[in-house]
N, C-alpha and C positions, 0 to 999 in steps of 0.2 A: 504494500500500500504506500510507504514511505517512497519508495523506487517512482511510483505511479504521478505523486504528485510534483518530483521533482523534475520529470518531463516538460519542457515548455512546447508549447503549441500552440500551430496556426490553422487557418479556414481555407478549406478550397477558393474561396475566392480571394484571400490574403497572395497565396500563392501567384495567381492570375495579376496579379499585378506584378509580378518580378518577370518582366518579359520583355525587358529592353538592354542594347548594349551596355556590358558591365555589370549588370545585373538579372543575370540568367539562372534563375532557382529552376527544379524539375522536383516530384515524388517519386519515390522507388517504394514501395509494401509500408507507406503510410509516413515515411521518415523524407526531411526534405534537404535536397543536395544543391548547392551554388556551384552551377559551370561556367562562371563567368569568365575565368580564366582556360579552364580544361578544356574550351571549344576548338582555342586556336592550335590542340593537338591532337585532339580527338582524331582518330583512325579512320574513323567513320565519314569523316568533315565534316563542314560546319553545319549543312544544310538541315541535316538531320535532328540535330539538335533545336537549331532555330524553328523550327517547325512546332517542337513541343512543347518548348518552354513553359512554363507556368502551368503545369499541368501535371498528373500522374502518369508516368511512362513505365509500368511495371511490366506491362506486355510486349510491347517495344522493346525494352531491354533485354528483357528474356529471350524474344525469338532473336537479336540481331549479336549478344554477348555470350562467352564460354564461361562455365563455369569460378573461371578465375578471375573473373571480372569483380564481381562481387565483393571479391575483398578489399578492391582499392577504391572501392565506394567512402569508408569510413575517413578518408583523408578530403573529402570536399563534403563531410555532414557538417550542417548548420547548426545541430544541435536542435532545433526544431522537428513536429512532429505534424501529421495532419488530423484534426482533432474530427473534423467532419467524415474520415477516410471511411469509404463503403469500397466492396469488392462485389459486382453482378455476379449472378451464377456461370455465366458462359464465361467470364477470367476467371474463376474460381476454377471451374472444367480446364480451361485451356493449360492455366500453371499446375493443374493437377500432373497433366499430359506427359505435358513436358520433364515433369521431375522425374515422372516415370519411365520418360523414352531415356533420358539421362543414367538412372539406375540401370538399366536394361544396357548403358555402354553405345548407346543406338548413334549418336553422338563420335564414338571414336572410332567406330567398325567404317572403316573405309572402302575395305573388299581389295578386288583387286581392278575398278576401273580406271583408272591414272596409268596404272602401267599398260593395259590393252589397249588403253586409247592412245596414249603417246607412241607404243611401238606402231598402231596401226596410222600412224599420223608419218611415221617415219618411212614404211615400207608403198603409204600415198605417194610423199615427199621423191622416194626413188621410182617410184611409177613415173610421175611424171618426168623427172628428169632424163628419164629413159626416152619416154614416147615423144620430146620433142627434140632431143638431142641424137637417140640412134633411129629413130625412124624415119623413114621418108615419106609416107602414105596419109594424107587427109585427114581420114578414117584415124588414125592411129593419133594425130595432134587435136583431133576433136574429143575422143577420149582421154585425152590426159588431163584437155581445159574441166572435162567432164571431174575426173579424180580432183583435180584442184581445188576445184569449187567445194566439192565434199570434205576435202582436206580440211578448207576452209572452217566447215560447217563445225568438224569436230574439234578442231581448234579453239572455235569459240566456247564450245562447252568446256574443255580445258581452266580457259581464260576466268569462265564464269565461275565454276569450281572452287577456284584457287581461290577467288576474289571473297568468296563467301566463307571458308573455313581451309585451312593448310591442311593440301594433298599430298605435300613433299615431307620427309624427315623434318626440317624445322622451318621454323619462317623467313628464313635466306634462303633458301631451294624455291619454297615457296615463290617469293617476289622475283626468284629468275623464273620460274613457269609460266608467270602472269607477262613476265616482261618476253619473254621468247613465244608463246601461245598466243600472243593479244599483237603486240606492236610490231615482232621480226617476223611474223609468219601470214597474219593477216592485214595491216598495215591501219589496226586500228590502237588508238592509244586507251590501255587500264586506265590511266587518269580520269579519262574522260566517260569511260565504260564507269570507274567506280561512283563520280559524280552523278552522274544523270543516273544510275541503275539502282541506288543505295533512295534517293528520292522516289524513285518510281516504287520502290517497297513500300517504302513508309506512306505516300499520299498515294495509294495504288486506286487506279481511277477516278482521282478527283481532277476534274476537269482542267479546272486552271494553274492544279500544283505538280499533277504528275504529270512529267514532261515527254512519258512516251502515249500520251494520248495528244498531245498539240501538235496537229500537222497539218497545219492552215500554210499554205492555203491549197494541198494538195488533199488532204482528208480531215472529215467531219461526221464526228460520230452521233456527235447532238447538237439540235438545232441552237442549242446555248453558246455555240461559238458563233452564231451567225450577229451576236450581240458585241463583233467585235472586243472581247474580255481580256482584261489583264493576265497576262502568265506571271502570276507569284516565282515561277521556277527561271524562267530567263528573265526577270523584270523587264519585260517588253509588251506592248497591246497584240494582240493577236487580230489582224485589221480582217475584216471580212468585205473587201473590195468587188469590184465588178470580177477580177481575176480571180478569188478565190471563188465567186459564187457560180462563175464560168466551170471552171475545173471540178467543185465539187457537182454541180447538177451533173457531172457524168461519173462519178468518182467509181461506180459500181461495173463501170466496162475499166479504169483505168487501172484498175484495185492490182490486177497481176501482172500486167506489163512494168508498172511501178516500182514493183518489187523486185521485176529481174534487175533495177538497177537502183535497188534500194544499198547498196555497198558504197556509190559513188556517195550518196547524203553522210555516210559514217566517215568515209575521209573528211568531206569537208569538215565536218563537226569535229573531229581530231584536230586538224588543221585551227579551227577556231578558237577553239578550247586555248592549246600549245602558244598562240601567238598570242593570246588578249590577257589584259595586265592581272586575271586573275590570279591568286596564290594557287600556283599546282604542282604536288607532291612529286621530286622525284621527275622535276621540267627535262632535266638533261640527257636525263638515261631515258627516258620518253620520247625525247626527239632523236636520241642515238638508235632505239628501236628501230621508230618509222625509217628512219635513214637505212635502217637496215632492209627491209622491206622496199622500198625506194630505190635500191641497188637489185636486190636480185629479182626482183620481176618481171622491170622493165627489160635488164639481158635478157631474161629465159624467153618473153616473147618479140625480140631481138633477133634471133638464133631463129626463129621459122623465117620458110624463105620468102614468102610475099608478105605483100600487106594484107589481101582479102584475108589471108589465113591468120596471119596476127589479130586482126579484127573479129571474127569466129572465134582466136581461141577465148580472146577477153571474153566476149559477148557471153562466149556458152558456160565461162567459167564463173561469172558472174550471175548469170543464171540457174544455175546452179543452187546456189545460195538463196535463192529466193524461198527455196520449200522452207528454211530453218527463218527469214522475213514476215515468213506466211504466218507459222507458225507460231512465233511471239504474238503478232495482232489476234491470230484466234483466241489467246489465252485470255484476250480482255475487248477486243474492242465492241464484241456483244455479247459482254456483260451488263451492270449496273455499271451508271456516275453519278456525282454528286458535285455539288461545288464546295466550294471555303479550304480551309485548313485539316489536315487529318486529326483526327480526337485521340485520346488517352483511353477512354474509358470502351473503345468500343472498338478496339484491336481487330480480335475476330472474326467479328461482324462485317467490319468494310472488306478483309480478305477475303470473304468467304461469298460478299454481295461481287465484288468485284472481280474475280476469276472465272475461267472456265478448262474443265478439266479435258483431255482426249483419251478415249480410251486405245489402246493397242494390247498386242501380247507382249509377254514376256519377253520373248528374241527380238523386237522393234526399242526395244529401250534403248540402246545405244544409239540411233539412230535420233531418239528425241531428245537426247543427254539428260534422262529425268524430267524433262521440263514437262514432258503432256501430265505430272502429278503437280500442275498449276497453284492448287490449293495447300498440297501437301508443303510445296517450296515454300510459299508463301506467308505460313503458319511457322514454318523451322526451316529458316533460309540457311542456316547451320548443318542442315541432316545431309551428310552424303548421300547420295545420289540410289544410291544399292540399297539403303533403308525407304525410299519413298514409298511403294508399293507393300512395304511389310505395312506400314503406318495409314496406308491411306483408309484401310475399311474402319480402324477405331474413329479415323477425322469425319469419317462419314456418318457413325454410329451419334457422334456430336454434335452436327448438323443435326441430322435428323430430331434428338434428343432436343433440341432449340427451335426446331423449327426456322431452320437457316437454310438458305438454298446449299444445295449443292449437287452442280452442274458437269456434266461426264459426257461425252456424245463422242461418236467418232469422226476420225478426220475431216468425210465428206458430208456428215451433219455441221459443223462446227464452220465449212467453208459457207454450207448456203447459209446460214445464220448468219454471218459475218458481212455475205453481199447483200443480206433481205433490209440489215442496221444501216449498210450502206447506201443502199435502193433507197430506203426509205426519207434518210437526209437528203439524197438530193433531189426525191421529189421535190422537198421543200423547201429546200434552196433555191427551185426555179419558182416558187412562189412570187408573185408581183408584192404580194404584200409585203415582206420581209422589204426593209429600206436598203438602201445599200449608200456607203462613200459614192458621193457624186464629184469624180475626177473630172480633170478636161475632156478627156476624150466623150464622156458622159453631156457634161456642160454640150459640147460641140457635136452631138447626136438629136440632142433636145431642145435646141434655141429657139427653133420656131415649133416647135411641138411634132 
């Protein structure tokens, strides 16, 4: 009792006022932590933290920290407590989950996909080197742009991997996988994969926060960007001009040709990322990556004898890539959104509104690098990849138990759902109603009526 009263303690809304630079308070299981300082080294960056500030983040914590986290919590406690602190039953459920996947080791069991995939990434890597270096035939440099692209594909799951929990012996192996799987092999920079990929967790479908739903003005998932809105994530308006409402009114024929050359959109964004005066982890071995990448490509399609066929191999190797393009937008673009900031209190919930799951067999896993277990990532972005499928029927069982959706369909349900979300905005995009930015060219259409 004596222990009880010597607690001091504050209100969920006391809290919500410590949300501004310098003064960055958060909750952890009712107790409150100042990261006012810890932001600027947080591993995670900043973005994430800025998002929750003044809030309880016990679910957030748990799905995105290891267990050793925990203990260096007590070096930024305030000494304060939350006196109002309630825990719902669906985070009560979810931290049960977790302690339990945790006990069960579900957490360290890694398997053996890092080394299949990386050898099969290697035995790609000499495929192609082969088919456009000792072959002469078409056929034979059209299949290797083929091998490449998939190289590609598995690479990134590498990349993704790594980025989420250490695949390697320790966390120096680690940050060479990230840096050889992501920037030397695919020519896209970690930096910028961890920045934008680490947001899109935490504000996972909320319109104006997570940034892998803003893709104005080439795609529009809800008629709520036709309100021109702010991106919280790129601090920029997201304008919905005659051009983007041009583009989207057909988005639903444009949706795959787009994708075949959805890789060129990831360089620039590397490129933007790399050169704009942001603070970015590790700028130099990042740019020494791409440069790495940036040298051997361009030789190896260099080395085929024409252009038309340099041209081909890009095309098809690029294309290629588009099924693992595709596959990220199934996983959310017809699910639920929402607008504002991601909440504290309702973890779960927005993961669970916000995903969609694909089914496949067993032998197709490698192929999805885990990801068609959408929801299961999403809940324990931490779980190696080979636990997904042990854990997804308890996630289900949880759903169910809540009354939470949870969404499973296969590949070719999940595409037409995807074009029907798409179909559908640009019905309404070529709506007359909808106003639009009146440019010159608009102005000089319309002068005399």
């Amino acid at each position: 009792m004596a222990e009880e009263t010597e607690k001091k303690y504050i209100t969920q809304e006391d809290l919500r006022n410590h949300n501004k630079p310098g003064d960055l308070w958060i909750a952890i299981q009712g107790k409150v932590y100042n990261v006012s300082d810890w932001i600027k080294s947080h591993p995670g960056g900043d973005t994430i933290i800025l998002n929750l500030v003044g809030q309880d983040v016990t679910d957030a914590f748990t799905a995105f920290h290891p267990g050793t986290a925990w203990h260096r919590l007590e070096n930024l406690f305030t000494g304060y407590h939350i006196r109002d602190y309630q825990i719902s039953d669906v985070s009560r459920d979810y931290r049960r989950m977790a302690t339990e996947f945790r006990k069960l080791g579900l957490f360290d069991i890694k398997g053996h996909n890092t080394l299949y995939t990386l050898s099969f990434i290697a035995a790609m890597f000499a495929g192609v080197l082969y088919g456009v270096l000792a072959c002469d035939s078409i056929l034979a440099h059209q299949i290797a742009a083929a091998v490449l692209g998939l190289l590609w594909m598995q690479s990134a799951y590498i990349g993704h991997d790594s980025g989420h929990y250490v695949i390697m012996s320790n966390k120096k192996y680690n940050r060479i996988a990230q840096l050889i799987s992501g920037n030397c092999l695919t020519g896209i920079s970690i930096a910028w994969w961890k920045w934008t990929h680490n947001a899109h967790h935490l504000a996972c479908n909320s319109l104006d926060y997570d940034p892998d739903l803003q893709h104005i003005p080439v795609f529009a998932v809800s008629t709520k960007f036709f309100n021109s809105m702010t991106s919280r994530f790129y601090d920029r308006k997201l304008s919905f001009d005659p051009l983007a409402r041009f583009l989207i009114s057909y988005q639903h024929f444009t949706y795959y040709p787009v994708m075949c050359f959805g890789r060129i959109n990831l360089f620039i964004q590397t490129f933007l990322l790399l050169f704009s005066r942001r603070e970015v982890s590790d700028r130099a071995l990042n740019f020494a990556g791409i440069l790495v990448f940036w040298t051997w490509f361009p030789l190896l399609v260099s080395c085929l004898p024409t252009w038309s066929e340099r041209f081909f191999f890009v095309f098809t190797s690029f294309a290629v890539t588009a099924l693992q393009h595709i596959q990220f937008t199934l996983n959310h673009f017809a699910a639920d959104v929402y607008m504002g900031p991601p909440t504290g209190h309702d973890w779960f919930e927005k993961q669970a509104a916000g995903t969609l799951d694909i089914t496949c067999v067993p032998y197709m896993d490698w192929f999805y690098g885990g990801l068609q277990f959408q929801l299961e990532h999403h809940l324990f972005p931490r779980l190696p990849r080979c636990s997904l499928r042990k854990v997804s029927p308890v996630v289900q069982e949880l759903c169910k138990k809540h009354n939470l959706p949870y969404r499973s369909m296969s590949w070719w349900e999940a595409n037409k759902l995807t074009v029907r979300t798409l179909k559908k905005a640009a019905y309404q995009a070529r709506d007359k109603a909808n106003p639009v930015v009146k440019n010159l060219v608009w102005e000089a259409l319309n002068t005399h009526g």
